[in-house]
C-alpha angles and dihedrals in degrees: 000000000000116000113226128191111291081240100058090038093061090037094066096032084067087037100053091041099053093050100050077054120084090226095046089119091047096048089052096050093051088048092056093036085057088045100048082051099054107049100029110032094045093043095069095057119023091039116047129186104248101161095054087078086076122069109200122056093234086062086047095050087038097070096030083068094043085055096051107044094036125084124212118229092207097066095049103040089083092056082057103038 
């Protein structure tokens, strides 16, 4: 018995398993519906691009940086109040 990648291995478990099924096609569209969704969709408005306001990389590291080793006041001052 040869051993193949784990990958390859679940890919065609699913994929031998959707297709002896009489909705196999539908189940896959509704998986990549689901995915499209996902990673796309979501991505426009929950994850917007900040950094593409700056033009050079150093701008961009630059407030990465500032972002990272600054703390903001606002999203403590309940923990004080």
């Amino acid at each position: 018995m040869e051993r193949r990648n784990v990958f390859y291995r679940v890919f065609m478990f699913y994929k031998e398993g959707f297709q002896s099924k009489t909705l196999g096609r539908t189940l896959w569209a509704i998986i990549l519906i689901k995915l499209f969704i996902m990673f796309a969709v979501l991505k426009l408005f929950f994850f917007p691009s900040v950094l593409g306001q700056y033009d050079t990389d150093e701008e961009k590291c630059e407030q990465v940086i500032k972002n990272f080793t600054t703390v903001n006041q606002e999203d403590y001052a309940a923990d004080y109040d």
